[in-house]
C-alpha positions in Angstrom: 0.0 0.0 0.0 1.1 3.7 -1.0 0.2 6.2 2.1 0.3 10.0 0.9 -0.1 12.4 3.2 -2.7 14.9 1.8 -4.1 15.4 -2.4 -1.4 17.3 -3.2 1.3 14.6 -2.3 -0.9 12.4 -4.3 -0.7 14.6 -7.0 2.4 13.0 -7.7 0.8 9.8 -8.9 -0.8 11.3 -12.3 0.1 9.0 -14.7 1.9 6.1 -12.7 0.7 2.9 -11.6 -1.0 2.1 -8.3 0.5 -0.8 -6.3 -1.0 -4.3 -7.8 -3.6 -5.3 -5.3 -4.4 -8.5 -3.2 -6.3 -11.7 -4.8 -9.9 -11.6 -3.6 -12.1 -15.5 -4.2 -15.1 -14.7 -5.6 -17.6 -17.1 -3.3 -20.7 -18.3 -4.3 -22.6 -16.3 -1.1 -21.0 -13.2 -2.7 -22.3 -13.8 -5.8 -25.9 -14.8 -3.9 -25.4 -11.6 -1.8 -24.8 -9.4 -5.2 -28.5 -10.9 -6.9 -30.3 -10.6 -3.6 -29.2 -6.8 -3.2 -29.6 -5.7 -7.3 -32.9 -8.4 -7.6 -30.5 -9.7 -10.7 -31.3 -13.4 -9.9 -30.5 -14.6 -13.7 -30.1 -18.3 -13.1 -26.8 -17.9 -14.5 -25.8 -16.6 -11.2 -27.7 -18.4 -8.7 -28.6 -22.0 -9.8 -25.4 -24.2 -9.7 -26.9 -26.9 -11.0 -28.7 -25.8 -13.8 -25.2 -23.7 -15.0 -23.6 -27.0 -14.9 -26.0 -28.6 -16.9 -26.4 -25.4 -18.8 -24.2 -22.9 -18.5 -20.8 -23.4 -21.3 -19.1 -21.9 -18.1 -19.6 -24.8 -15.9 -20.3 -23.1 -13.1 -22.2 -19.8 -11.9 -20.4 -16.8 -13.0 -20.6 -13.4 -11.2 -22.5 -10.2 -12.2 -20.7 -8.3 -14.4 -21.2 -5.1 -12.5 -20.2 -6.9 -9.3 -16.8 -6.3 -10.4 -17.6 -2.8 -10.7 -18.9 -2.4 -7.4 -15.9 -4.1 -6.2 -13.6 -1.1 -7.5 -13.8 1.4 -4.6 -12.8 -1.2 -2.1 -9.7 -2.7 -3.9 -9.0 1.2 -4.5 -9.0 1.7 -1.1 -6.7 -1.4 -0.4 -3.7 -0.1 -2.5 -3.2 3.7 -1.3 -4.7 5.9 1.2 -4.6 9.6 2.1 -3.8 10.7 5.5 -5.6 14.0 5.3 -9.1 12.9 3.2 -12.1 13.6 5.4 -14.3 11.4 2.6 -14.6 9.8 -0.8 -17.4 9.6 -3.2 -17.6 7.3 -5.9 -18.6 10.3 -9.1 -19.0 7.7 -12.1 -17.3 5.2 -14.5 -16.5 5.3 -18.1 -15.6 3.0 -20.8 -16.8 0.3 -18.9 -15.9 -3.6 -20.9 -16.6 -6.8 -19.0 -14.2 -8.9 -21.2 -14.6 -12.5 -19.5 -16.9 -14.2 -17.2 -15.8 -14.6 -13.5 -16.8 -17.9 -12.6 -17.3 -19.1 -9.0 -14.4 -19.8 -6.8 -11.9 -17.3 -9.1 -9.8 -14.7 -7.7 -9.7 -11.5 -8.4 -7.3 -8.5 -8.3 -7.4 -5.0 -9.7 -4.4 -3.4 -11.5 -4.7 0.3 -11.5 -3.3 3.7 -12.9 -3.9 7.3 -12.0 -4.6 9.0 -15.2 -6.0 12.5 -14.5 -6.9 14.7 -11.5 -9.0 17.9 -11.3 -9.9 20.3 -8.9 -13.0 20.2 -6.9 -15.0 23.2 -5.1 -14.6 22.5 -1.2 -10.5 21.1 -1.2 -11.8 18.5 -3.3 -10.3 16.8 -6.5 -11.4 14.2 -8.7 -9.6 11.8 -9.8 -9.9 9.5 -13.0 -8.7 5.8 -12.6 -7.6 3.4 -15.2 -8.5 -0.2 -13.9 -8.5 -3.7 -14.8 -9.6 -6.3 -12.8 -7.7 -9.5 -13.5 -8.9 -13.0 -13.0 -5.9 -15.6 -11.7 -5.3 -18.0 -14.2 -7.1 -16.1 -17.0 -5.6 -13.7 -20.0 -8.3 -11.9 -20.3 -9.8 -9.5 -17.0 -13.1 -9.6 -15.9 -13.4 -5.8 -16.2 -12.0 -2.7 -17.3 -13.0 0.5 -16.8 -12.0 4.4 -15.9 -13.4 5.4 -12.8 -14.0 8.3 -11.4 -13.5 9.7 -7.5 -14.3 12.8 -5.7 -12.0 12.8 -2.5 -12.3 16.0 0.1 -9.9 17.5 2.5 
């Protein structure tokens, strides 16, 4: 993990690479969690059998935007800022979900800082570069730029 002490040390990071983050499995309760909370209860995600039977995965596969929503938190587990009072996620472009994510993988999110701009109230956003890879796999389950408002 990077620590910067306040925006403007982190200011430093436009255009560099974030640290590579930790491997996170991808359980079958998470996926369960994920239809329960978005109502997305496609029996691609939620019937094991059946996607067996069914499915040319083999398996259940997670929501595509469960990957999304996974972005703030392996964000947040590769650098931090001493002097933020609070983060809001602002919005995501170019979003691709280039491979399934099927049960039991692991996933980890390589990331880049590409832009920053300032934000009324010692705020900046920031614009990430991010793909989250799937061990084992080429291709990553998702890649998108994402977007961050932090305050000081």
């Amino acid at each position: 993990m990077e620590v910067f002490n306040t925006i403007s040390d982190f200011r430093t990071m436009v255009g560099k690479v974030l640290p590579v983050g930790n491997w996170y499995p991808i359980t079958q309760q998470m996926i369960d969690d994920f239809a329960n909370a978005t109502l997305d209860k496609q029996w691609i995600h939620v019937d094991a059998e059946r996607a067996v039977k069914e499915s040319p995965f083999k398996s259940t596969i997670a929501h595509g935007f469960m990957s999304v929503a996974m972005i703030s938190k392996l964000l947040e587990e590769v650098f931090t800022i001493k002097s933020l009072k609070m983060g809001l996620n602002y919005g995501l472009n170019k979003v691709r979900f280039p491979n399934a994510v099927p049960v039991n993988s692991q996933l980890r999110m390589l990331s880049k800082v590409v832009s920053m701009e300032d934000l009324p109230n010692n705020g900046v956003k920031v614009t990430f570069a991010c793909s989250i890879e799937i061990k084992g796999q080429k291709k990553p389950a998702c890649v998108a730029e994402f977007l961050a408002a932090f305050f000081e």
